[in-house]
N, C-alpha and C positions, 0 to 999 in steps of 0.2 A: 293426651289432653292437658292443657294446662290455664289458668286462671291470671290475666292480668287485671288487678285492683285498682282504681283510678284514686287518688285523692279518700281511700279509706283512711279506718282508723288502725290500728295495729286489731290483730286479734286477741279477743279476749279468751281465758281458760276457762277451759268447759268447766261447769259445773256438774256435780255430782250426779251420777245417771240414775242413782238409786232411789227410788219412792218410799215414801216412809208410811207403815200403815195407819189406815184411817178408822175408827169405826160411827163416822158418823153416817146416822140413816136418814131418808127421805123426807122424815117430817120436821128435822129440826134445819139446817141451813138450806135444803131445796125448796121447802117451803116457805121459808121467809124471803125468799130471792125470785121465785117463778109468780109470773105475771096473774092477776087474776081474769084478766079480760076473755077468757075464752072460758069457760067452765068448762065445759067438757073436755077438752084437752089438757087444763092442767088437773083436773079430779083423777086423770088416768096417767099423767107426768111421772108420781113417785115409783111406779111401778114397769112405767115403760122406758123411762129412760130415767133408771136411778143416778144421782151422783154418787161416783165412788173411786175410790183410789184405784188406779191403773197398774198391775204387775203384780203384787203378790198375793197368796191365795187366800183359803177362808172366807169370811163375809164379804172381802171386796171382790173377789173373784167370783161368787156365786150372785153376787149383785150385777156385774157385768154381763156375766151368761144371761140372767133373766133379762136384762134389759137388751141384749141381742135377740132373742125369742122371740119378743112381743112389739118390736121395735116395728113393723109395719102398720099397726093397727093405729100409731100416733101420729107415723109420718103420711099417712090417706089423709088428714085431716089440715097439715099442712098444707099435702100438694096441690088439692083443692084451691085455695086461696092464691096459689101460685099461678093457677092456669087461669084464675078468672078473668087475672091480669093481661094476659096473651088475649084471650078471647074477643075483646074491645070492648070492654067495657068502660069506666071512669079512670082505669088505674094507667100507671104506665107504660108503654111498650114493653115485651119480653125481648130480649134480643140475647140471651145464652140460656141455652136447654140445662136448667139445671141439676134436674135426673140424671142426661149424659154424665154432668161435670160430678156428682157424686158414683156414678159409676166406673168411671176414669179414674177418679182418687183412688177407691175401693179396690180395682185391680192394679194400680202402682202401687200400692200397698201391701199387697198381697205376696209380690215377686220375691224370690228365694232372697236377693239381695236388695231392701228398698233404700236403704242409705246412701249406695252406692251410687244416687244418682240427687242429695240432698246437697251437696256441694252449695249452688247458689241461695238455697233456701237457709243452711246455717250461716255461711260469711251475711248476707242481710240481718239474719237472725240477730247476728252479733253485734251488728252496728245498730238495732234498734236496742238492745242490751244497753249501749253504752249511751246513749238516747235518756234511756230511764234512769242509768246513775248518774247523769248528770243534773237529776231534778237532787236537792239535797234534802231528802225526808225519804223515812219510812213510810211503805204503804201497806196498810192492817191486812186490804183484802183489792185483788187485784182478777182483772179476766183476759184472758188471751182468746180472742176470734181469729177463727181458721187456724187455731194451732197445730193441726196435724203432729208430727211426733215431737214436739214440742219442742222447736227451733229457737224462738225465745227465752222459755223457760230455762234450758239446759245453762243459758248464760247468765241466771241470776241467782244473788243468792239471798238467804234467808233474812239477813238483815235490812235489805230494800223492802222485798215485798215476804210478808209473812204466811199467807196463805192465797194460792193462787187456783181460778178457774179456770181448766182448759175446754174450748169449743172446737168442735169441728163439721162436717157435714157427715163427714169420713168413719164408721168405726171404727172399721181398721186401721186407718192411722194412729186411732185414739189407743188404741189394744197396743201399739208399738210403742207407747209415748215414752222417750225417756225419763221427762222428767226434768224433776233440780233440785235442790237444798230442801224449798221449802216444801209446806204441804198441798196436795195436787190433786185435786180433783176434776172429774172430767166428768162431760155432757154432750152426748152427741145433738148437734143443732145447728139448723139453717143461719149462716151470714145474714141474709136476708130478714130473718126474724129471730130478733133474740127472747129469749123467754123468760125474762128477768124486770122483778120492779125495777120502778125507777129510784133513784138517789141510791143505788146499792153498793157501785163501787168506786174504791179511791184512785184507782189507776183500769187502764183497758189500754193494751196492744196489740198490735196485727202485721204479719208478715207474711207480703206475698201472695192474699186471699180474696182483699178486695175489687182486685180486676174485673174480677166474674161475676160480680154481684148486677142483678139486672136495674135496679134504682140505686145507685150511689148516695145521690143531696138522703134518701128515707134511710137507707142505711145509718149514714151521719146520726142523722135524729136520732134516729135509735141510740146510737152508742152516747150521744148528747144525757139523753133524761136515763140510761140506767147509769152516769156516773152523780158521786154525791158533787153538790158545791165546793169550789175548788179540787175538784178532780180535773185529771189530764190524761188526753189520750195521745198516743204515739204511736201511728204505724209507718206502714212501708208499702208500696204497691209497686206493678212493674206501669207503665207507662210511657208517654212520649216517644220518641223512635226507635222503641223496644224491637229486634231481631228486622230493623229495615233492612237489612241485607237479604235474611230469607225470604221478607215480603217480596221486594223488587224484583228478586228471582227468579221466584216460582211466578210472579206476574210476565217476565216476559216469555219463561218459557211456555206456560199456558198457552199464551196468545198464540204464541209461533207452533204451536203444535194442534192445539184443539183451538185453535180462532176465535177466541174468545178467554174471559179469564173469571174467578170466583175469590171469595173473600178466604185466604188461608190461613190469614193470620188474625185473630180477632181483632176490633176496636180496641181504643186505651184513652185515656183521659190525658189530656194535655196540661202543663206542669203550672199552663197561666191559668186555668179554671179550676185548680183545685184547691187553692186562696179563698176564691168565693164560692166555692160551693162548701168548706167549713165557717163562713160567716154565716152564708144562710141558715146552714145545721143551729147555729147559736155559739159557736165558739170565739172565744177571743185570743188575744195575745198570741198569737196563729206565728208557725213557722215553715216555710216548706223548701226544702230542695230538693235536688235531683245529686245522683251520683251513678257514673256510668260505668260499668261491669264488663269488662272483656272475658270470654272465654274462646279459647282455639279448639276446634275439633279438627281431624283428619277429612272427613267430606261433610256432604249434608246430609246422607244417611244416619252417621254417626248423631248429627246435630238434633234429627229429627227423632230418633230413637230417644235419644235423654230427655227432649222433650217429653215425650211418651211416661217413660219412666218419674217423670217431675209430677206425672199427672194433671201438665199443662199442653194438653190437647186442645185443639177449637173447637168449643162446644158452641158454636153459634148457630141458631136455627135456621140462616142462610148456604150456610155451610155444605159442599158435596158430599158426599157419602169415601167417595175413593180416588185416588189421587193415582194416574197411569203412571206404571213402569216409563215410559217413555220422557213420559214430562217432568218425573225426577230425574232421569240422569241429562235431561235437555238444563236443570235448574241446576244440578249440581255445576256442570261445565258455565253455565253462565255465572252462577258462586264462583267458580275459580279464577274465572277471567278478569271480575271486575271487581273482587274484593281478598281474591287469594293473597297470601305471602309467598316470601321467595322461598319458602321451605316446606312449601304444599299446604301447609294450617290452611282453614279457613276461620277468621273473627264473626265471633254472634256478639252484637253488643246490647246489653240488657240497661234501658235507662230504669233505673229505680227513683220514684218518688217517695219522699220521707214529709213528713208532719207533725205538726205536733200542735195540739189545740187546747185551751183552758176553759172548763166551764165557768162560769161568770161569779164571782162572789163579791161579797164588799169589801174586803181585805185586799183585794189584787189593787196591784199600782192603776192610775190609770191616767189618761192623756190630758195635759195640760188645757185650758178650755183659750179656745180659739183670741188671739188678740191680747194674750196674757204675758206673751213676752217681754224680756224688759230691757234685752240688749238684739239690736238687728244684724241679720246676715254683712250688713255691707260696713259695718263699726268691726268685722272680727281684724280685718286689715291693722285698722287704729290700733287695738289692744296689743298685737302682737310688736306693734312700732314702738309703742311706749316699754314692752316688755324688755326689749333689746338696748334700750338707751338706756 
């Protein structure tokens, strides 16, 4: 297998894997950060999903058991609100089973070797890293959503951001986190809903997590009011004609074998509507591209296994249950045909969208007011004529 990089940035060194111990408990920094709007769910918050340092033992290790033990009786109360959503009510459509999609993490997580298949998740990792040192300030307290083993983090270090949050859906990823420099604390918690006041932090990034989320524009908000004034969020998502190779594929062979075909590759947000869907959120000073990720595998077995392993399965409520023996190897030979190399590789191209948004303060520059100009587009000719003589 191998990785072709399109227009990246060089790779940055990892940051140190080791966690440094914490002994803070649930009533001073979880408490001033988790929401109040629900009482019942945050009254039972410090206890069911304590924050605490990830990896070494004593208090922070007995703090993470406990909050594995008890960890269903908080998340009944979430799921709740989730499915009222589906049900038709006022909310928005559900369109990915998010149960599945924390079940899916939890068992890629779990596998004797999970790294072994984080490849695209750390090279993104890294270039939303380099994202954040390009903001030129220190950030006191920073959160990372969907961090899983903490892809991000590993490539920052202490000096940027001083104390950082990891979120996940996953515990298991969280139980694996490696970490970075600074200090690391972890929360297991829905994308979907974050459980944090608002104005709480000065940085928030995300890699690879927001695809799945079933309301994107509320997402936004969210991550909108828990950053302070003049905070900046930075993520990364997959997007636009992400694995159109496997899609087209498995769509003809579908058809040509079972006469008909099903959605196998989920939705994805398109690289022109995710400009205004962080204006609507409230952001300004917005930035977004795309950068396209090659990687080679040997067939689509191969392709579709790391998949697996990435714990980016389709978890869409449309979605078949099982995919015939037959109509994979009808999709692999149709992969071969019309996208193979001349040295049997088959390319998956992964489009990543990148972002990056400023909540609004009085301090930020801002746009000159309409009619204010004082030299016009069609004088630049002039200037340059008089420069030369």
């Amino acid at each position: 297998m191998s990785v072709n990089v399109k227009g990246a940035p060089p790779n940055m060194a990892a940051a140190s894997a080791r966690l440094l111990a914490s002994t803070l408990t649930s009533r001073d920094v979880t408490s001033a950060l988790l929401e109040d709007t629900d009482p019942e769910v945050v009254s039972r918050w410090p206890e069911t999903r304590s924050l605490a340092m990830i990896g070494g033992g004593g208090v922070c290790g007995r703090l993470l058991r406990a909050s594995v033990s008890r960890w269903p009786r908080c998340w009944v109360a979430f799921e709740g609100r989730r499915s009222s959503s589906r049900a038709g009510g006022g909310g928005t459509a559900s369109v990915f089973d998010r149960t599945m999609k924390k079940r899916q993490k939890e068992w890629a997580g779990s596998g004797r070797d999970p790294r072994k298949y984080d490849y695209l998740r750390e090279e993104v990792g890294s270039r939303v890293a380099d994202r954040v040192y390009d903001v030129a300030r220190t950030f006191p307290l920073a959160l990372e959503i969907g961090a899983g083993r903490g892809h991000i983090a590993q490539h920052l270090s202490k000096d940027t951001v001083e104390r950082l949050f990891l979120t996940d859906i996953s515990e298991t990823a969280l139980r694996h986190n490696v970490g970075g420099e600074m200090r690391c604390h972890a929360l297991a918690a829905d994308e979907e809903f974050l459980p944090f006041r608002e104005n709480s932090f000065h940085l928030v990034v995300s890699s690879m997590s927001l695809h799945w989320v079933n309301d994107l524009p509320a997402a936004l908000r969210q991550i909108h009011d828990v950053l302070k004034a003049d905070g900046v969020f930075i993520g990364a998502m997959a997007g636009g004609e992400t694995l159109y190779e496997l899609r087209c594929s498995l769509q003809l062979a579908e058809t040509e074998r079972e006469g008909g075909l099903s959605p196998r590759v989920s939705p994805l947000t398109a690289v022109a509507d995710l400009g205004n869907l962080l204006g609507q959120a409230g952001f300004n000073m917005l930035t977004v591209d795309i950068d396209e990720v090659q990687v080679y595998y040997p067939g689509i077995v191969e392709l579709m296994t790391d998949l697996q392993g990435m714990g980016e399965s389709n978890c869409a409520w449309n979605r078949r249950s099982m995919l015939h023996r037959d109509t994979i190897l009808a999709a692999g030979a149709v992969y071969k045909e019309m996208y193979g190399n001349e040295d049997g590789s088959l390319p998956a191209t992964f489009d990543v969208l990148y972002m990056i948004g400023w909540k609004p303060h009085h301090s930020q520059a801002k746009a000159a007011k309409r009619g204010s100009a004082s030299v016009s587009f069609g004088d630049l000719s002039k200037i340059n004529q008089n420069h030369n003589t």
